[in-house]
Biopython code that builds the backbone (N, CA, C, O; Angstrom):
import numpy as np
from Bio.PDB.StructureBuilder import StructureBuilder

atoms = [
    (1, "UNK", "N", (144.469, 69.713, 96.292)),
    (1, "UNK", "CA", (144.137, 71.079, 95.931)),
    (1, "UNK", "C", (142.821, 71.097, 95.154)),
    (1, "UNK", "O", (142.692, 70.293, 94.231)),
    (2, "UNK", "N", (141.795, 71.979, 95.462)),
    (2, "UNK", "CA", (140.389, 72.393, 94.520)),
    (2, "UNK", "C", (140.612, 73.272, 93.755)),
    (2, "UNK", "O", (141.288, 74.273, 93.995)),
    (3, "UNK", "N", (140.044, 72.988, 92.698)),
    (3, "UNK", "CA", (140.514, 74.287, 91.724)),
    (3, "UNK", "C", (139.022, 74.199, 91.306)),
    (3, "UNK", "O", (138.485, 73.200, 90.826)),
    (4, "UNK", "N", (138.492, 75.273, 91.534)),
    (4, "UNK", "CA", (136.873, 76.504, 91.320)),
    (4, "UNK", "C", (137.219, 76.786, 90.089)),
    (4, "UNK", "O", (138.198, 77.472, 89.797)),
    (5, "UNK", "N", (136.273, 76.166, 89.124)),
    (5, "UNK", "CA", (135.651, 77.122, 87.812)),
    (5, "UNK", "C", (134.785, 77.938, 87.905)),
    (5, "UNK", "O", (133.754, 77.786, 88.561)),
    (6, "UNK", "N", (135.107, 78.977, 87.218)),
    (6, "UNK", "CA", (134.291, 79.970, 87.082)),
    (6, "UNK", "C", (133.600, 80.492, 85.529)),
    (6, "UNK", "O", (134.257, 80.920, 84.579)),
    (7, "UNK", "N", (131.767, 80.281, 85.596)),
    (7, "UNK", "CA", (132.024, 80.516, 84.128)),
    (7, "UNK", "C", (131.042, 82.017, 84.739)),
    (7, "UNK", "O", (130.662, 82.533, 85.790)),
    (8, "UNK", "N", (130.979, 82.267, 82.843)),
    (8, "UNK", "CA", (130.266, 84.052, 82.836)),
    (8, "UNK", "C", (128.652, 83.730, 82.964)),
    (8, "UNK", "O", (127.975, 82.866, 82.408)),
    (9, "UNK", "N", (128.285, 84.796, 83.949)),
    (9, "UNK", "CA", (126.799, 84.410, 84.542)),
    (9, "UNK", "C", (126.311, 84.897, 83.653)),
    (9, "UNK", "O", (125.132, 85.037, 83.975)),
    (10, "UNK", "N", (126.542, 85.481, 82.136)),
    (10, "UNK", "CA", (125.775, 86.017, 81.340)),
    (10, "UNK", "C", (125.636, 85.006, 79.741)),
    (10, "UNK", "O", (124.553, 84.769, 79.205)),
    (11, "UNK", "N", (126.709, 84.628, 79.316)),
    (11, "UNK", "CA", (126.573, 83.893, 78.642)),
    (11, "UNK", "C", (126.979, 82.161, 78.695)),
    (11, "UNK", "O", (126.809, 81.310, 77.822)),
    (12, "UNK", "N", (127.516, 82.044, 79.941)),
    (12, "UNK", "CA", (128.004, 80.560, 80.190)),
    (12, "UNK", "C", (129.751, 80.083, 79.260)),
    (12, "UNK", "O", (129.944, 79.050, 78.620)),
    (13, "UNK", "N", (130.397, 80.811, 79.411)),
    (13, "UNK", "CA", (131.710, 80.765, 78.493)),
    (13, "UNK", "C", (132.660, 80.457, 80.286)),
    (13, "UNK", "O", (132.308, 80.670, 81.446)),
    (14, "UNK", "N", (133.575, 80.044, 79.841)),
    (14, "UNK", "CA", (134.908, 79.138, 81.425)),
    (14, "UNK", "C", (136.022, 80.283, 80.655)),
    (14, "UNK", "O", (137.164, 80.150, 81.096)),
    (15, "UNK", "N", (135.912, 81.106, 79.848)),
    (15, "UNK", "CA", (136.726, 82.163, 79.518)),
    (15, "UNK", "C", (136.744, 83.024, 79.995)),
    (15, "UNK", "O", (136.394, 84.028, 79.375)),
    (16, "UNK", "N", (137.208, 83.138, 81.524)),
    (16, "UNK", "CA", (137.223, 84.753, 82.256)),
    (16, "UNK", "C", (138.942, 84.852, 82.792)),
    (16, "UNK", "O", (139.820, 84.027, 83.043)),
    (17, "UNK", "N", (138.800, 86.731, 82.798)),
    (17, "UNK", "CA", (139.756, 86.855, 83.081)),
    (17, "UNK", "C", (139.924, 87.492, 84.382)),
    (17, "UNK", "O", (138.769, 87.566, 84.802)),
    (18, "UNK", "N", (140.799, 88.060, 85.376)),
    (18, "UNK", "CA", (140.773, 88.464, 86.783)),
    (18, "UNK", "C", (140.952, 89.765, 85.969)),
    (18, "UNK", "O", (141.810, 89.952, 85.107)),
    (19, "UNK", "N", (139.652, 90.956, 86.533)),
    (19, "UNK", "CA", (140.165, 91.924, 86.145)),
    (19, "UNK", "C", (139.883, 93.172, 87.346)),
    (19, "UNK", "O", (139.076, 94.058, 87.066)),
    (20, "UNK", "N", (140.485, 93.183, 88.483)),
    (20, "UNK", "CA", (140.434, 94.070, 89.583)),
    (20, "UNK", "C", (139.482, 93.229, 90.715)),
    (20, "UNK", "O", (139.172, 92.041, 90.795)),
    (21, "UNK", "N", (139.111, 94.628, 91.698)),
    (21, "UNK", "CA", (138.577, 94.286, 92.600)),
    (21, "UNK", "C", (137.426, 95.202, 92.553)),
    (21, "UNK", "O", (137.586, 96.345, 92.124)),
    (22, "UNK", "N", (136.028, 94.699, 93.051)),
    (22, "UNK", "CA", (135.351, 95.511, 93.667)),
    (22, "UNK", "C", (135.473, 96.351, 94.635)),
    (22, "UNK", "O", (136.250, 96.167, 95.573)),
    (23, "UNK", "N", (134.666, 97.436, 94.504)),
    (23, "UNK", "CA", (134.433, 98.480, 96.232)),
    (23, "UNK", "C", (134.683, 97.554, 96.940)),
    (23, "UNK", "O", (135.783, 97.396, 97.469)),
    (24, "UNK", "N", (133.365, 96.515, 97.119)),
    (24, "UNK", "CA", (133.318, 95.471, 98.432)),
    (24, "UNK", "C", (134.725, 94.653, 98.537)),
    (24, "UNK", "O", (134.773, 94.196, 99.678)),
    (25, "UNK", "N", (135.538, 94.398, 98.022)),
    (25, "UNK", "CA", (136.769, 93.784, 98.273)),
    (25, "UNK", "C", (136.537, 91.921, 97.230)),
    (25, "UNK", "O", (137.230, 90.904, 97.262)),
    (26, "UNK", "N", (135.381, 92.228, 96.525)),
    (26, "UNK", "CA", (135.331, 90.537, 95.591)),
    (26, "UNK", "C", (136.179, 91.059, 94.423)),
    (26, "UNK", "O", (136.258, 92.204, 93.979)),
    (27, "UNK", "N", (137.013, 89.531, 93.901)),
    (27, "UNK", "CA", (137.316, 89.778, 92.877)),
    (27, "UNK", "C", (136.479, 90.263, 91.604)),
    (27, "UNK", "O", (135.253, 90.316, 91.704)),
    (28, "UNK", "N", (136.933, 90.519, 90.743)),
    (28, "UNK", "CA", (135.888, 91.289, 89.064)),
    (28, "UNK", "C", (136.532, 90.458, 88.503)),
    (28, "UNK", "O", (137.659, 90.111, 88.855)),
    (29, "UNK", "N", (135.723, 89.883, 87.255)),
    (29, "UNK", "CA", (136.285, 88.927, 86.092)),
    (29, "UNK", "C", (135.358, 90.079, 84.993)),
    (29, "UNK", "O", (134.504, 90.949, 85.164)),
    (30, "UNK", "N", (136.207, 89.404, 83.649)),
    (30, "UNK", "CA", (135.971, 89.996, 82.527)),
    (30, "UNK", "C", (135.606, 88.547, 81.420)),
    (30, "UNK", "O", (136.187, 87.544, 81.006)),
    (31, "UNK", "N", (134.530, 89.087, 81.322)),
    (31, "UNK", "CA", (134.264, 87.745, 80.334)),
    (31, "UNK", "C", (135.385, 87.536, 78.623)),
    (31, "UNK", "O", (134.386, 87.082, 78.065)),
    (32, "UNK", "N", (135.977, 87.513, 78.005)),
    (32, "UNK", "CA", (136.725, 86.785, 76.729)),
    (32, "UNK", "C", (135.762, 87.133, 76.062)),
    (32, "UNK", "O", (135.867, 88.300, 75.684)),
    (33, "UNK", "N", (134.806, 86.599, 75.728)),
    (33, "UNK", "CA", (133.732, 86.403, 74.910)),
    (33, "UNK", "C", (132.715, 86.929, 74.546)),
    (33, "UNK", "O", (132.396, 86.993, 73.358)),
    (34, "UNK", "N", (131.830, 87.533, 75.774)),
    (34, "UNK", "CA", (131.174, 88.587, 74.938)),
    (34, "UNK", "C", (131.546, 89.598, 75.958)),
    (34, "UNK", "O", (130.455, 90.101, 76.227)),
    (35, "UNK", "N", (132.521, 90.249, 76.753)),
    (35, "UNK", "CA", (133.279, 90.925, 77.021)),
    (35, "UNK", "C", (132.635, 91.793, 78.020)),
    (35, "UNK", "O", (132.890, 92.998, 78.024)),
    (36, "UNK", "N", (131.570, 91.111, 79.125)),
    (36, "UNK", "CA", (131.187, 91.825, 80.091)),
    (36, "UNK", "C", (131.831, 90.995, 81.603)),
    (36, "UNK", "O", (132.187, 89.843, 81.851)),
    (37, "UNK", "N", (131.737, 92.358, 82.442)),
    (37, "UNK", "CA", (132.132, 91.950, 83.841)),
    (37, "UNK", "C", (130.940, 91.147, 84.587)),
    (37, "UNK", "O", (129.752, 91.052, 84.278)),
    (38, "UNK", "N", (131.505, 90.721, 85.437)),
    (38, "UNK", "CA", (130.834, 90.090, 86.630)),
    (38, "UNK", "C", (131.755, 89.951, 88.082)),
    (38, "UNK", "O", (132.944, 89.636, 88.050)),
    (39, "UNK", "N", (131.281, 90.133, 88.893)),
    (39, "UNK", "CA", (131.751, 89.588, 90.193)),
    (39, "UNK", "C", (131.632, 87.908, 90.833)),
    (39, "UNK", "O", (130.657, 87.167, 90.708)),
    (40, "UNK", "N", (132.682, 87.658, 91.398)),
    (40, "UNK", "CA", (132.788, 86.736, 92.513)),
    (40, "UNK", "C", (131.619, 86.400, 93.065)),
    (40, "UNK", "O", (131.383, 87.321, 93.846)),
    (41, "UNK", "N", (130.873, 85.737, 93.113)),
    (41, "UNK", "CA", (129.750, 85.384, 94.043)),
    (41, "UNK", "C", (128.694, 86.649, 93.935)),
    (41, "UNK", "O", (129.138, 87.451, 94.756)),
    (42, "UNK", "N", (127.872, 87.052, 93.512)),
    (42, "UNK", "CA", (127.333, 88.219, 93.322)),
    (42, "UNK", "C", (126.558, 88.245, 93.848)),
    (42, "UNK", "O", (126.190, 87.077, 93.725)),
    (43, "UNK", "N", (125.514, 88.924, 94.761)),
    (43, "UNK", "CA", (124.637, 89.356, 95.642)),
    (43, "UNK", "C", (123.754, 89.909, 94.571)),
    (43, "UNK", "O", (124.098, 90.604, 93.616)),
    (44, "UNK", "N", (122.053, 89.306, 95.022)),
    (44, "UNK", "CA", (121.091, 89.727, 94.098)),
    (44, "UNK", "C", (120.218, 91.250, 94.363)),
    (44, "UNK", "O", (119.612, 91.892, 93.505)),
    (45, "UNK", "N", (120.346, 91.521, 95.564)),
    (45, "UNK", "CA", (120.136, 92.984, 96.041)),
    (45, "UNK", "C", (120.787, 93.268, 96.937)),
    (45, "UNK", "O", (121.461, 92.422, 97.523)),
    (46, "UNK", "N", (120.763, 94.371, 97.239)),
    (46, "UNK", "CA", (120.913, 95.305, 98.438)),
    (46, "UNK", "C", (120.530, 95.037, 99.492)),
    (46, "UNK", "O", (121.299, 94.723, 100.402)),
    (47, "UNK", "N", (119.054, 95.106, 99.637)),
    (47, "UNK", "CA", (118.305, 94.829, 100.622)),
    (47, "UNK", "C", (117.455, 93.525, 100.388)),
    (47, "UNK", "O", (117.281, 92.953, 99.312)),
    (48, "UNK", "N", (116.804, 93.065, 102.025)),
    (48, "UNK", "CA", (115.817, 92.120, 101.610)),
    (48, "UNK", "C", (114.560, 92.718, 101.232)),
    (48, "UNK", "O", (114.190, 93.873, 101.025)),
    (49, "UNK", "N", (113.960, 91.463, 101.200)),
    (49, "UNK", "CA", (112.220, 92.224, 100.891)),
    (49, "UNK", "C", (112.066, 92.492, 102.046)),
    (49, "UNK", "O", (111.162, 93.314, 102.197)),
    (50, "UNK", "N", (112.687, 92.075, 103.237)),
    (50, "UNK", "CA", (111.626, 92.267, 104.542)),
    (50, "UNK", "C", (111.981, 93.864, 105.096)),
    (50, "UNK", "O", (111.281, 94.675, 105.703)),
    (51, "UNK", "N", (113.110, 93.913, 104.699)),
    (51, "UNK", "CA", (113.632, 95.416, 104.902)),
    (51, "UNK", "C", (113.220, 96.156, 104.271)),
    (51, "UNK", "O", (112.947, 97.206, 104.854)),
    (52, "UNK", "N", (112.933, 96.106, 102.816)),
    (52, "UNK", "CA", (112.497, 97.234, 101.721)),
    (52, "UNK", "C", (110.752, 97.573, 102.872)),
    (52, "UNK", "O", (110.299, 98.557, 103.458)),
    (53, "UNK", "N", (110.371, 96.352, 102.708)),
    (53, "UNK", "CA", (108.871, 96.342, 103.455)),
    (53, "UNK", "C", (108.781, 97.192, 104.732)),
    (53, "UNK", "O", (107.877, 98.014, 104.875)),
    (54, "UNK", "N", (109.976, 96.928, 105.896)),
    (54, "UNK", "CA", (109.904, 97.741, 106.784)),
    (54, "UNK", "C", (110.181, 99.204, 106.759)),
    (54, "UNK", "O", (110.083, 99.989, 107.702)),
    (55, "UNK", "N", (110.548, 99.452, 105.519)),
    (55, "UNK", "CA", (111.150, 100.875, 105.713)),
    (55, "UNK", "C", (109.905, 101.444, 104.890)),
    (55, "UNK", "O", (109.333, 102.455, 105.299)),
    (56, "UNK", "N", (109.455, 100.739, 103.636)),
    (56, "UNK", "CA", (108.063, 101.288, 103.101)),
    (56, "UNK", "C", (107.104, 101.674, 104.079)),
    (56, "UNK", "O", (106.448, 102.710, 103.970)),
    (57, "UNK", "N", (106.983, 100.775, 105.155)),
    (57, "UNK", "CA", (105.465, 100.968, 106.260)),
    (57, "UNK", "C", (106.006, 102.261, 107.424)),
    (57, "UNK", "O", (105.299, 102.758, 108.301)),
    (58, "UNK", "N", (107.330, 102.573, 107.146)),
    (58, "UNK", "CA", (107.570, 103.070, 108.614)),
    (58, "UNK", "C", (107.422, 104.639, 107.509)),
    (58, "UNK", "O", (107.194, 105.650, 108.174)),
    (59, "UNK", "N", (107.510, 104.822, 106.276)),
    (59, "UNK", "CA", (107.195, 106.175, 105.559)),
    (59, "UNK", "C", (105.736, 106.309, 105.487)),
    (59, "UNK", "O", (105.204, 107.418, 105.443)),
    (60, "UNK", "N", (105.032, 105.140, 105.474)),
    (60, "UNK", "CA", (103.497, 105.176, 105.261)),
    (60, "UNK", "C", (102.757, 105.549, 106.662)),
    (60, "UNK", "O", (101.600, 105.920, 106.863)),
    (61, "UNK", "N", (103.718, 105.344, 107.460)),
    (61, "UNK", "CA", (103.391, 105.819, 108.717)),
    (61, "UNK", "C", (103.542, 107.553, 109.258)),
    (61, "UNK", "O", (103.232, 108.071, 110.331)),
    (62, "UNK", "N", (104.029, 108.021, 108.256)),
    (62, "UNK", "CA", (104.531, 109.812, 108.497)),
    (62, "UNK", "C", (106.145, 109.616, 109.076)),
    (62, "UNK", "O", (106.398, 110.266, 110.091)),
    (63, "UNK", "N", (107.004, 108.962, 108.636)),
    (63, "UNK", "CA", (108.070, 109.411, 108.828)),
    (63, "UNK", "C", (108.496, 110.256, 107.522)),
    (63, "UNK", "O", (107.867, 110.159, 106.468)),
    (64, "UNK", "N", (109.510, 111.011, 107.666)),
    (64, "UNK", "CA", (110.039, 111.507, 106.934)),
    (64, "UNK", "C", (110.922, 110.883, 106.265)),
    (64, "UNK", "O", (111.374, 109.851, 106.761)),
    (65, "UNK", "N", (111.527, 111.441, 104.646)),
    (65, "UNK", "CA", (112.171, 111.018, 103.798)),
    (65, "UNK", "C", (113.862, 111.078, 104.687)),
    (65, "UNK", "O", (114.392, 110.058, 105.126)),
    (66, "UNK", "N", (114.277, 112.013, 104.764)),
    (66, "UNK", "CA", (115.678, 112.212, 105.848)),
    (66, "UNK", "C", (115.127, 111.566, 107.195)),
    (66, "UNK", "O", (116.197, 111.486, 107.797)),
    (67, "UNK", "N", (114.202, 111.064, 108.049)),
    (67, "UNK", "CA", (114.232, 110.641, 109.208)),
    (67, "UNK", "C", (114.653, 108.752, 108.726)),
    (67, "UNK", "O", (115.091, 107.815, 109.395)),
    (68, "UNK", "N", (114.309, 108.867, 107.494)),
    (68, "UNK", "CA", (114.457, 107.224, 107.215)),
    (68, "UNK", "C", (115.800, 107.078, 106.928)),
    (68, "UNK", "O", (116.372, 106.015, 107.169)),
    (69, "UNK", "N", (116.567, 108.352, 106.272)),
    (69, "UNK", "CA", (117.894, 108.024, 105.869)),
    (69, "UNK", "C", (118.505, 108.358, 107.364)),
    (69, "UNK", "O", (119.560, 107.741, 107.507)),
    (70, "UNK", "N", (118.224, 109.004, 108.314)),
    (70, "UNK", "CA", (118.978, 108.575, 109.742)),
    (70, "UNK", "C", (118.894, 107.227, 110.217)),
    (70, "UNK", "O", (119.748, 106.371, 110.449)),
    (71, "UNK", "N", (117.426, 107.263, 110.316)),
    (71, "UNK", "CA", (117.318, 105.527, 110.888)),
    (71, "UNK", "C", (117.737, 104.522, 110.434)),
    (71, "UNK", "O", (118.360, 103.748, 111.160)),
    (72, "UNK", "N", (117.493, 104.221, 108.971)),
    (72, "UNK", "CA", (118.148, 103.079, 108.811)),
    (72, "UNK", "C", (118.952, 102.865, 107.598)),
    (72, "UNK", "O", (119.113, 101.872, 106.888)),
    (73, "UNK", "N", (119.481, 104.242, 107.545)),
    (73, "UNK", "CA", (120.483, 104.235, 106.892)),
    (73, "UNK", "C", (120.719, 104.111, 105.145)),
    (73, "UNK", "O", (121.711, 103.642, 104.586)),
    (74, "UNK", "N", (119.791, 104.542, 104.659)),
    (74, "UNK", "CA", (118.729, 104.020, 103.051)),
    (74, "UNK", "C", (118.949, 105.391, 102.568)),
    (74, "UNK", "O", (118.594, 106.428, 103.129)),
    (75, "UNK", "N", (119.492, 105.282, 101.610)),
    (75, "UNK", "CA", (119.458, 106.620, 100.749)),
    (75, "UNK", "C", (117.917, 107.285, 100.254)),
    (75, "UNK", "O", (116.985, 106.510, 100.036)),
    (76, "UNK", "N", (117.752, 108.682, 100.109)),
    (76, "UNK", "CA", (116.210, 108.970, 99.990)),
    (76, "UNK", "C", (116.199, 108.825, 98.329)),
    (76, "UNK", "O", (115.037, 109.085, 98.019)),
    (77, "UNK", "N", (116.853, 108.570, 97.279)),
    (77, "UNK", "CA", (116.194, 108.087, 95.905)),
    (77, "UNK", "C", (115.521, 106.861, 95.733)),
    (77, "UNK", "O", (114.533, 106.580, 95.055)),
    (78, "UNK", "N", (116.526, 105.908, 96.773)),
    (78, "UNK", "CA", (116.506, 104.479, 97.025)),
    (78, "UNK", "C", (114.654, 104.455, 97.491)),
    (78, "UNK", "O", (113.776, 103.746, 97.000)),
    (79, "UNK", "N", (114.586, 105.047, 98.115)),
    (79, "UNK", "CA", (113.182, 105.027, 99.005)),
    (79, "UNK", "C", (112.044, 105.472, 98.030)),
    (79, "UNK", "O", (110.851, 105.240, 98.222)),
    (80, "UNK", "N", (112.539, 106.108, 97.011)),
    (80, "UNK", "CA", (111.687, 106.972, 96.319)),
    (80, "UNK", "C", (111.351, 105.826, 94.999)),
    (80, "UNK", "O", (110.244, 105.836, 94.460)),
    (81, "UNK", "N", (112.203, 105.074, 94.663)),
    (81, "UNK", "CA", (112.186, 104.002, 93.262)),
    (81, "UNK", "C", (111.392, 103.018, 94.312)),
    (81, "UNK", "O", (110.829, 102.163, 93.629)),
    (82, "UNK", "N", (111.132, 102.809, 95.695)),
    (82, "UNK", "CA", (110.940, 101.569, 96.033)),
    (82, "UNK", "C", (109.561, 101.971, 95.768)),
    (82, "UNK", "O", (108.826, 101.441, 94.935)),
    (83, "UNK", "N", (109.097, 103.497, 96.970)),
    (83, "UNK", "CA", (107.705, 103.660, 96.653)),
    (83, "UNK", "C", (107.080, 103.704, 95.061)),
    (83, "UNK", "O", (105.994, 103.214, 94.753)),
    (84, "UNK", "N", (107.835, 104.270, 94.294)),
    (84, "UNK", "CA", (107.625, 104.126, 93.169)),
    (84, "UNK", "C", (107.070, 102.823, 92.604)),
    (84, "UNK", "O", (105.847, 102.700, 92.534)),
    (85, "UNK", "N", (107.723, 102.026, 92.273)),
    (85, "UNK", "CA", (107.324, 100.157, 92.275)),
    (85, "UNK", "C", (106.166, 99.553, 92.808)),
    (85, "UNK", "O", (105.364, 98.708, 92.412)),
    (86, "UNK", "N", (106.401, 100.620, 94.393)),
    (86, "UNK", "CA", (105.146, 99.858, 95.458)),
    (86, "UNK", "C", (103.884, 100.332, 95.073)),
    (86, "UNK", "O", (102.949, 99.647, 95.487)),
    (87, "UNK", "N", (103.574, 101.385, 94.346)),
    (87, "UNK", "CA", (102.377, 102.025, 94.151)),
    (87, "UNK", "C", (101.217, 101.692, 92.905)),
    (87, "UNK", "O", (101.399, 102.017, 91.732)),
    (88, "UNK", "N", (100.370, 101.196, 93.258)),
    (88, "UNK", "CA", (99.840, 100.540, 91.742)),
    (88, "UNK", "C", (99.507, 102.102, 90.883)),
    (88, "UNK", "O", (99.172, 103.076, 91.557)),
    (89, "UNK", "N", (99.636, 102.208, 89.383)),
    (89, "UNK", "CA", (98.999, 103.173, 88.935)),
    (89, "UNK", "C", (98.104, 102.523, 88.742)),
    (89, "UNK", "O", (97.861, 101.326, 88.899)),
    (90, "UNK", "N", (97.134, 104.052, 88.075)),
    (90, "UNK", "CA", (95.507, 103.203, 87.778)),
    (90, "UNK", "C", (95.699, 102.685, 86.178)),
    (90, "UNK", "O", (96.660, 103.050, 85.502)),
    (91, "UNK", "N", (95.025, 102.107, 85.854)),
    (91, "UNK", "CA", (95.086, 101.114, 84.651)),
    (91, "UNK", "C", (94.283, 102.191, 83.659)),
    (91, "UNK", "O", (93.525, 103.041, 84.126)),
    (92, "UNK", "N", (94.598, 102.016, 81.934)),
    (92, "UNK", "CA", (94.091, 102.641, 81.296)),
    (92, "UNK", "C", (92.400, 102.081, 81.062)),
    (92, "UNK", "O", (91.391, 102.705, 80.735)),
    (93, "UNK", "N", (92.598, 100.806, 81.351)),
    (93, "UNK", "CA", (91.448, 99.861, 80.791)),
    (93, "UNK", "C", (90.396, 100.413, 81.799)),
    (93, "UNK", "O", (89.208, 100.392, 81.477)),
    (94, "UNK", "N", (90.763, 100.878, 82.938)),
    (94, "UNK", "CA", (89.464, 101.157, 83.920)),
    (94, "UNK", "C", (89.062, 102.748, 83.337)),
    (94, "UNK", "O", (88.106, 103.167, 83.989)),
    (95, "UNK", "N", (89.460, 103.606, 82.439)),
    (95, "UNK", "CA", (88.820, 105.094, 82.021)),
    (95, "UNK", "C", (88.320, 104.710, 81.076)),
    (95, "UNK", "O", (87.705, 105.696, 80.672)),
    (96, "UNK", "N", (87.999, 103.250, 79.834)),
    (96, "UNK", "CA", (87.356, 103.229, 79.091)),
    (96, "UNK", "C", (86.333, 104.040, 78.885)),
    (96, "UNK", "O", (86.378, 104.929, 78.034)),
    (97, "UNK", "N", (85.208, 103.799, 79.712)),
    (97, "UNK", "CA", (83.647, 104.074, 79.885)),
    (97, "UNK", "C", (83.697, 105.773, 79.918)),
    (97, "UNK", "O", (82.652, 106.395, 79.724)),
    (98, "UNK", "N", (85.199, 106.608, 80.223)),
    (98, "UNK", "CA", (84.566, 107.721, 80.955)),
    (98, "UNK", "C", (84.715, 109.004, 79.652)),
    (98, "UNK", "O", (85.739, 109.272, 79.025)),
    (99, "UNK", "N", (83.809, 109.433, 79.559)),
    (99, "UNK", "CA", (83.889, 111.000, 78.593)),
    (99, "UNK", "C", (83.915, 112.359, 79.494)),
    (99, "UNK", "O", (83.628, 112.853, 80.585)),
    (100, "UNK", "N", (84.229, 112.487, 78.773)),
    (100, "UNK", "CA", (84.445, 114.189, 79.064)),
    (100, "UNK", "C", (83.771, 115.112, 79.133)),
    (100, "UNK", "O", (83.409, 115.482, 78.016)),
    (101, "UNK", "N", (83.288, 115.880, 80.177)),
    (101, "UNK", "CA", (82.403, 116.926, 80.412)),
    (101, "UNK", "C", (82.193, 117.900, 79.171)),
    (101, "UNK", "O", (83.286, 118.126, 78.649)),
    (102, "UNK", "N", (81.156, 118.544, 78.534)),
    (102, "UNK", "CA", (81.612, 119.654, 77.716)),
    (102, "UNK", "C", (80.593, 120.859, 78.225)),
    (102, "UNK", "O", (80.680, 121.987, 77.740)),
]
sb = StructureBuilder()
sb.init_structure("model")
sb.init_model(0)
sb.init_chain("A")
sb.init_seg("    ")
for serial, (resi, resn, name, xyz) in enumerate(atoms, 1):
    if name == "N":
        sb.init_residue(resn, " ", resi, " ")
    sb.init_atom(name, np.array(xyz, "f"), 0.0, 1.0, " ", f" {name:<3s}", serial, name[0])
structure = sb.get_structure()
């Protein structure tokens, strides 16, 4: 028989307890110790990069915000935090030089 330890991905403590299930069907542990959850094997996103990427170029292309949530199925806030991220603002350091008309 194998018997799997499991410690807390947050502080490293072998003190967890089974505490439900996820939506997705993984078990939930409860850390003892400093008393946060975690999941079973935990998934680091949602999506890949290559997907976030394809769905960024296919909006940069004139699709629509609802034509993306038909196609591939991406919620439109989801799309909106990605472009968000994806967009450089302009830097304060580059208006140094500039004054103001009077």
């Amino acid at each position: 028989m194998v018997t799997i330890t499991i410690c807390c991905q947050y502080c490293g403590s072998k003190d967890l307890i089974r505490n439900g299930y996820a939506p997705n069907g993984k078990q939930r542990y409860r850390c003892k110790t400093c008393k946060r959850q975690s999941r079973e094997n935990p998934s680091p996103n949602g999506y890949t990069e290559e997907r976030r990427e394809e769905i960024i170029r296919s909006y940069q292309e004139r699709s629509s915000m609802r034509g993306l949530t038909r196609t591939f199925g991406v919620s439109r806030n989801t799309v909106k935090v990605w472009l968000k991220k994806s967009s450089t603002a302009p830097s304060i350091e580059g208006n140094s030089g500039y004054t103001r008309p009077k």
